[in-house]
Structure formats: structure tokens, C-alpha cells
C-alpha positions, 0 to 999 in steps of 0.5 A, a space after each residue: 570383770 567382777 560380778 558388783 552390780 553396777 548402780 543405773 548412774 554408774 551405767 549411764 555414766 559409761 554410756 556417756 563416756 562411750 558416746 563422748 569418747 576422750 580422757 575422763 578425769 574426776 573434774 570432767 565427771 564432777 562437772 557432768 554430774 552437776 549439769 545433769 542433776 543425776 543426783 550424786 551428792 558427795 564430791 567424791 562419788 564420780 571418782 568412785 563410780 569412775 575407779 568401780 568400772 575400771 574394776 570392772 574392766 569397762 574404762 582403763 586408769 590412765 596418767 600419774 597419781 596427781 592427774 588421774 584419767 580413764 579412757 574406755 578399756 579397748 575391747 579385745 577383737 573377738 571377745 564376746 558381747 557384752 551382757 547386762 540382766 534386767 529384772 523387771 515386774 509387768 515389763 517394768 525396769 527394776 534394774 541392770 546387773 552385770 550377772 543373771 543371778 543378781 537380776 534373779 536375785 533382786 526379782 526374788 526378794 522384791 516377791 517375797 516382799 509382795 507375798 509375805 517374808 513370813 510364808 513358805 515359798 519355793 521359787 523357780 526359773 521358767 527358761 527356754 533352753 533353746 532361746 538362750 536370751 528370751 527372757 526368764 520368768 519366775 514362778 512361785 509354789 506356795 504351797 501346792 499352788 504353782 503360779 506365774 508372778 510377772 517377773 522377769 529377767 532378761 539379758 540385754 546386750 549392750 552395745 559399744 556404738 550405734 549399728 544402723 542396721 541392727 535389729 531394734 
């Protein structure tokens, strides 16, 4: 698996494919892009999107060159859970990647934006070590200032299939 962000269509889109199952070829993916308006103009972008969570290691590329199809990559017994980051502000979503550091990235450069590129700061993580998953917070010194921003990144599991007895 690499660490490329996956876009919120190209997650949604596993999302579908996990939940419907079944073989997954361009013309399926072209015709559900279509019938819900997820804004993918060129004719080509399901194929991408498809071919980018292969690389991924999410779907698998199944059949001859001339009638290509992916199915949901099986996951290895015993393999750990699977994590995306959410960054957010204020509790609102800014987006999922498949790595902490793209997350903290995103959440980083959209406070600079805020404060002013052309200021020194200093950022830094707020974590709780021994809560692994409850969510990090950046602060930032400008300054002798240290002050908390209100953005956030936090690791969500995603789930292969609906547990009715799961928490949440």
C-alpha cells in the first residue's frame, strides 16, 4: 500500500464496491459516477480511480486487457485494521488520507494560510501517548505565544462490513 492520499470520491467509491460487492469494470464505475452526480467530468476518471485503489492494495485487477475488472482485494487473516486520518477545524471534516502525516500536513498548511505565510511559526503536535487513537491537535508558537488552533487529526478505522455490536 502507498501513502498517495485517496481523493473523498475515490473513497466513496471502495465504499460502494465494498457494500455491492461483485466485479467492477470501467463501464459499471462510469454508470454509477453518472447516476449520482460525484462530479467526475472526464470519461476516463473512474478507470483512474479504479487503477489508483489497486495501487492501493484495496481492490485487485482482475481478467485480459480487453475486459479488465476489479474485485475487493481479500484481506489476509490476521492482518491489522485498516486506518484513514481525518484532518479537521473546529470538528469539521477537511479531509481522509491513508497517512497521519499527510492529515497533519493539510491541517499545517491551511493554518498558515489562516496566520499569514509571511510569519514565523512553529508548529507542534499535541497527543496523548497512551491513547494512541484519540485525536491529535496542532498548536502553534508565534512567537513567545503557544496557542491551541482547533485542528485536529484523528485516526478512524474503516470498516470491511457493518458490526452490529460495534461501539458507535
Amino acid at each position: 500500500m502507498t501513502t498517495t492520499t485517496l481523493t473523498p470520491r475515490q473513497t466513496w467509491l471502495l465504499g460502494i464496491v465494498r457494500e455491492q460487492g461483485g466485479r467492477w469494470s470501467t463501464g459499471r464505475a462510469e454508470k454509477l459516477y453518472r447516476s449520482s452526480r460525484v462530479g467526475a467530468r472526464r470519461r476516463g476518471t473512474p478507470r483512474r480511480d479504479l487503477k489508483i485503489l489497486a495501487r492501493h492494495g484495496l481492490l485487485r485487477e482482475c481478467g485480459p486487457q480487453d475486459g479488465r475488472y476489479f474485485v475487493e482485494a481479500p484481506k489476509p487473516e490476521g492482518e491489522p485494521p485498516f486506518f484513514v486520518y481525518r484532518a479537521a477545524y473546529d470538528g469539521i471534516p477537511m479531509g481522509l488520507y491513508t497517512t497521519a502525516a499527510a492529515a497533519r500536513a493539510h491541517c499545517e498548511d491551511t493554518c498558515r494560510d489562516d496566520l499569514g505565510r509571511d510569519r514565523d511559526l512553529t508548529f507542534d503536535w499535541l497527543a496523548d501517548e497512551s491513547e494512541p487513537l484519540d485525536p491529535t491537535e496542532l498548536v502553534v508558537t508565534v512567537g513567545p505565544v503557544e496557542t491551541t488552533t482547533h485542528y485536529t487529526v484523528t485516526a478512524v478505522e474503516v470498516a470491511a462490513e457493518y458490526d452490529p455490536e460495534a461501539e458507535g
